[in-house]
N, C-alpha and C positions, 0 to 999 in steps of 0.2 A: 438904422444904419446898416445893419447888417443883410436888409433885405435890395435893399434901396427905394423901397416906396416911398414914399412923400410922407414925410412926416412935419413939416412947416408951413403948409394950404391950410387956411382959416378954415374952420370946422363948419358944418352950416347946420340949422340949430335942426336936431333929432329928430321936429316936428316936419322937415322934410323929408327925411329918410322913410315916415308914416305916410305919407302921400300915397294915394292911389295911382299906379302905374298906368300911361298913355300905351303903353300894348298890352296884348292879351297873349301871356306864352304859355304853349299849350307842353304839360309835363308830365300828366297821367294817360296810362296808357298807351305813353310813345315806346314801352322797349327799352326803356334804361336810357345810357347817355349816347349811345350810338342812333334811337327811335329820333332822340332828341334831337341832337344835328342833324339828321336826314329832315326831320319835322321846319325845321327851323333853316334851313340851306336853301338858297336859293342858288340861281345863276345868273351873271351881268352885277353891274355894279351892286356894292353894298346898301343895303338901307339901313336906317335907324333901327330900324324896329330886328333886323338879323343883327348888327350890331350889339345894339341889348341883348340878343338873347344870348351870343358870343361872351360878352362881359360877365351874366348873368350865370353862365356855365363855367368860367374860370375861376370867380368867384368862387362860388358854391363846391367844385369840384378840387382844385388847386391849392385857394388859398385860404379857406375857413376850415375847408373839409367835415360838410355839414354831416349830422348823425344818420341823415335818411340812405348814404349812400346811393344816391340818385339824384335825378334833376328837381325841382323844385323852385318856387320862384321867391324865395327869401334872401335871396339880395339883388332881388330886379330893379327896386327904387336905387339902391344905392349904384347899380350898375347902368342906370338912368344919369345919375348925377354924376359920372364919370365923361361921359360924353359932354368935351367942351371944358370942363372945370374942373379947378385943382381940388381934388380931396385929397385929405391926410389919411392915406389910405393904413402908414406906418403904426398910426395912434389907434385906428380901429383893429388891426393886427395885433395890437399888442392887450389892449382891449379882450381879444375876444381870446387871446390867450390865456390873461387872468382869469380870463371867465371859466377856462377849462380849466383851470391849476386847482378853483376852486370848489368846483363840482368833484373832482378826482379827490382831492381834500377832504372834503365832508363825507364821502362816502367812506373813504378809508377810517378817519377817524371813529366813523359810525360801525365798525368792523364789517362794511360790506363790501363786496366785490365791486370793484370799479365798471364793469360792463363796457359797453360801447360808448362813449360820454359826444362821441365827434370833437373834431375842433383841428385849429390847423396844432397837432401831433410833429410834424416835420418840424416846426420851427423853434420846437422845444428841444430837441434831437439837435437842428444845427446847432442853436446856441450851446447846449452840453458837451456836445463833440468840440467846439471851438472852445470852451473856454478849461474844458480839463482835457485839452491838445496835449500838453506836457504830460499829465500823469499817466497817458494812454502810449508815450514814447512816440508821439507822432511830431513830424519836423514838416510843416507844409511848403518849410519855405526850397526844401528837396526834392518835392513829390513833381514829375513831370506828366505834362499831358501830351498827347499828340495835336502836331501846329496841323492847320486847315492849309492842305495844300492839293495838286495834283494828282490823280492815282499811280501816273509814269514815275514822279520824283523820287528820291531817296527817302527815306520816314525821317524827319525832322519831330523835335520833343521842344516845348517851349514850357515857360515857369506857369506854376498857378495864379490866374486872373480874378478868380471871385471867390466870396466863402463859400459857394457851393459847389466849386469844383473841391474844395479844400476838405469843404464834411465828403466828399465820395470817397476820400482815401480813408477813411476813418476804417478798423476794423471792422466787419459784421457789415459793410455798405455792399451791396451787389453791384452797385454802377460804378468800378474802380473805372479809371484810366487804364487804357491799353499800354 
């Protein structure tokens, strides 16, 4: 809910997500994630195969924020099965959060340095910010953003629209609202 991903698309069973991937996306060697879009960008319409790699880079980069900090092709099948069909993309988000809560868990319990563990980090961050709003003295329902208008017009302020405009007022957030 808080993301708005799909969390209600019947899940499709694991052993597809295992599937050997219809393209071949090339991720070493390109230069980090910029080698990577240049590698992968074409011009004229989209294809499938730019698509996936599109999906495959937001994924990995955006919304898991895998540990290699780079491109990688560890959710090209699942950025396969995006294309065309509903996944619960919300339940795997949430998923691979536990996943991280529990890796940072064990390490800490085991008195060791938590390190680089990857994982989507931000959606832990939202929900904390969102859910101890009050103890932080933040009121989102105050906070204004600038409305999308004109560069000639007067500067107009409208309410906040999503939780993540709501977590950028949060103290210590660099992306405030102007």
């Amino acid at each position: 809910m808080l993301t708005g991903l799909d969390v209600s698309a019947s899940d499709a069973p694991f052993s597809s997500r295992l599937s050997k991937p219809s393209h071949r996306l090339k991720t070493k060697g390109v230069g980090g994630w910029s080698g990577y879009i240049n590698e992968h960008a074409k011009t004229g319409t989209v294809t499938e195969r730019e698509h996936v790699a599109f999906l495959n880079m937001w994924l990995e980069k955006f919304i898991f924020c895998g540990k290699s900090i780079g491109p990688t092709t560890n959710f090209q099948s699942l950025a396969e099965l995006l294309i065309g069909r509903r996944v619960p993309l919300g339940q795997i988000l949430l998923g691979a959060t536990y996943n991280l809560l529990h890796q940072v868990s064990v390490r800490l319990s085991a008195g060791k340095s938590v390190g680089t563990p990857g994982g989507p980090w931000w959606f832990i961050n939202m929900w904390l910010n969102l859910y101890f709003r009050d103890s932080l003295g933040q009121n989102i329902y105050n906070s204004v953003f600038p409305r999308e208008q004109p560069d000639d017009a007067q500067p107009e302020t409208r309410q906040c629209l999503t939780f993540g405009e709501a977590v950028s007022v949060f103290p210590g957030n660099k992306k405030t609202p102007s």
